[in-house]
N, C-alpha and C positions, 0 to 999 in steps of 0.2 A: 504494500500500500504506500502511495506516493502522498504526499500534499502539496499542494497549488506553492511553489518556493516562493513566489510575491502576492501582491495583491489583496481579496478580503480571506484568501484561504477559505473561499467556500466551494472550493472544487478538490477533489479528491482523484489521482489514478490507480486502478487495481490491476494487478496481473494474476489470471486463474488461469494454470494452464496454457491454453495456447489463444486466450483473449485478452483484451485488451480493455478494461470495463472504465469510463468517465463519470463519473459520480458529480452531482449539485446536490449541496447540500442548503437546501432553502430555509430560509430563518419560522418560516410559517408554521413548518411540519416538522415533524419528529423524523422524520426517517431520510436518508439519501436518495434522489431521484435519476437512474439511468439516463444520462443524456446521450450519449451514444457509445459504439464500443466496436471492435475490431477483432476479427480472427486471425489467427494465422495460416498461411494455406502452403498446403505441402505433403508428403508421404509422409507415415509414422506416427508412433506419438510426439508429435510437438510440443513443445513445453519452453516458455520464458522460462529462466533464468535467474535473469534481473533486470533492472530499469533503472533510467533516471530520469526524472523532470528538469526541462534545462531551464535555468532563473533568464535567459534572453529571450529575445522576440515576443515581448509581452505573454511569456510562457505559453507560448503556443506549440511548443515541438517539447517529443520526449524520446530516450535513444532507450532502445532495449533490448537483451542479449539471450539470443538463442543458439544451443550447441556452439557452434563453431563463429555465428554472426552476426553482427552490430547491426538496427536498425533503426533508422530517422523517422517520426511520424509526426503529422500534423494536425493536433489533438481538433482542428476545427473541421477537418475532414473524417479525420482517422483515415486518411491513405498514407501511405510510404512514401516518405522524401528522400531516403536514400536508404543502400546497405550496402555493407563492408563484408562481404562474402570470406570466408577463411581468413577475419579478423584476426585468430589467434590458429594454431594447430592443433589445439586441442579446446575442450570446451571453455566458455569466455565466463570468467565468476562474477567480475561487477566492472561498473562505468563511475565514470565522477565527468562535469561538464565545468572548465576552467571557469570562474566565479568570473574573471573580468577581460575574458576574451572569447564572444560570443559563437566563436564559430570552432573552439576548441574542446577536443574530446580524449579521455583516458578511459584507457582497459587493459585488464589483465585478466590471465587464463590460468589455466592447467599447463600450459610449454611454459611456465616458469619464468614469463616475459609482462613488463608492463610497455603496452603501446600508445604512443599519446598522436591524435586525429588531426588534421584540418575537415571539417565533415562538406567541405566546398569539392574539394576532391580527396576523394576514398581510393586511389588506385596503388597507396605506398601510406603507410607512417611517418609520419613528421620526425619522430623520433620511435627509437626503442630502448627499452632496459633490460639488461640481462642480468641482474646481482641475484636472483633471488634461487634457490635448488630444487626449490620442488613448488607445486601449484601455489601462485598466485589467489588471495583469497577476497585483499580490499584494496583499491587505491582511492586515498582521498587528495583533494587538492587544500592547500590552507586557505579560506575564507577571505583575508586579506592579502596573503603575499604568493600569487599564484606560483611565483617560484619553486615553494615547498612541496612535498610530494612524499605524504605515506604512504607507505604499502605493506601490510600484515601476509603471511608466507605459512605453508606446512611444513618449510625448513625451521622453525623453531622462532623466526629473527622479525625484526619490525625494522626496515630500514627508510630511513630520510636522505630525501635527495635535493640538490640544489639544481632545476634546471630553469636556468636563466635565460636560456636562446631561448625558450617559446613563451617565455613569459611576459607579460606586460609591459614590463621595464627589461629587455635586453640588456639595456648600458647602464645600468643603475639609475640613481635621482637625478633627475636634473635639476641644477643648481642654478641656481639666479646670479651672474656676473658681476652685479654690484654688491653681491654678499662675499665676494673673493679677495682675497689680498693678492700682489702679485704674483708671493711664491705660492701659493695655495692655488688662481690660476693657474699655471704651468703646472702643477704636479696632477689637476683635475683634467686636464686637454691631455695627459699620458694616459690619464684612466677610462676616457673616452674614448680613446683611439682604439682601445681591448676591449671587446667585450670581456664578460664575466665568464668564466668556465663551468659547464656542467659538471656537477658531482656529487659523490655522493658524500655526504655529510655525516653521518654516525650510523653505524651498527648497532644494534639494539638486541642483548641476547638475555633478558634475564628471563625470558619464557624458557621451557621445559619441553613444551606440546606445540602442537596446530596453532597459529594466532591466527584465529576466525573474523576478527573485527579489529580497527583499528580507526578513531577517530580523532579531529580536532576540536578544544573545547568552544563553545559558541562565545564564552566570555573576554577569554585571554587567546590569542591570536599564537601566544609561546608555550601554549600546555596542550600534550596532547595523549589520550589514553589507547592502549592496547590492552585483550582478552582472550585468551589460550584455551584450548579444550579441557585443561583440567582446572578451569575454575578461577585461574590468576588474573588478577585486573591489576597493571602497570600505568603507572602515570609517568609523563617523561616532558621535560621542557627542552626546547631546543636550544641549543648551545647558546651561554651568553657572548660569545665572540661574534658569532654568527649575528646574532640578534643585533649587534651593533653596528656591524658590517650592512648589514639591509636599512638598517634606520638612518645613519651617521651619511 
């Protein structure tokens, strides 16, 4: 079950199986009103996945993952706006939609890769990730700094990544010219010239088991929790160097 990510949050998306159910939820009545809904069509048992609601285009589109493939739909139609066919090589576990770049999309699977989208064109990944050993279970993006990037694993590990080329801010802050001195100019125009480098930022092993869930806190942008199958909730802040480095 999804909720409407902006707005009065009186729309609801469900996924049953291999539908796609729209919910209004009217202030009048008690109960949720069917406003339309989508199958999926194909041999087999079909079966969603997972889903996401994307907070752009006036939340009109939601991407959602079956077996092997990512799909775009457009909750006003409920037709297909796009699909990424053998998104992942084996089955796809969840999506997350880049908070402030609207046409941006992640996924990770079972091949032990997290792939992050242009969903303008689906014929290659913008990037890929390979840190992780065994099925891929969550990828979030951080809510303010899209750079960030968890992803919980049934290798035991919660890892953080810094990827800076697809994020919002490539070159870091930009800085206003009249807030510079001269040496502080010149050393900012070397750090312009570089982008930032992709990377990965901390390993995280104090799980045991499976980390099934991995999320960031809605309050603090710098706290973020992981949950293992046997039961372990981890709390972890991201590094205070780091933190100063994205802010500064």
């Amino acid at each position: 079950v999804m909720w409407e990510p902006m707005g009065d949050g009186k729309k609801i998306i469900s996924l049953a199986d291999n539908n796609i159910l729209l919910w209004d939820l009217q202030e009048s009545s008690a109960k949720a009103v069917l406003s339309s809904s989508a199958a999926l069509e194909g041999k087999g048992q079909l079966k969603f996945t997972s889903g996401r609601w994307s907070p752009h285009h006036n939340c009109t589109q939601i991407a959602t993952a079956n077996d092997t493939t990512v799909r775009g739909w457009d909750t006003r139609s409920m037709r297909q706006i796009y699909c990424i066919e053998n998104a992942h090589g084996q089955l796809v576990r969840d999506l997350d939609f880049n908070p402030n770049k609207q046409y941006y999309l992640a996924s990770c699977g079972d091949d032990c890769k997290v792939k992050f989208w242009d969903t303008r064109n689906v014929t290659e990944p913008v990037k890929t990730l390979e840190e992780h050993s065994h099925w891929v279970w969550n990828v979030r993006y951080n809510h303010s700094h899209d750079q960030l990037i968890l992803t919980g694993s049934s290798d035991s590990r919660v890892i953080l990544s810094n990827m800076v080329s697809i994020s919002s801010e490539p070159f870091g802050h930009m800085v206003d010219d009249d807030e510079l001195s001269d040496q502080e100019e010149q050393h900012q125009e070397e750090k312009i010239k570089e982008p930032l480098q992709d990377s990965v930022i901390a390993t995280y092993e104090e799980h045991e088991d499976s980390v099934y869930a991995v999320e960031w806190s809605s309050a603090d942008p710098w706290l973020f929790a992981s949950l293992s199958y046997d039961g372990r909730l981890v709390i972890n802040r991201v590094p205070r160097a780091l933190k100063y480095h994205i802010l500064l």
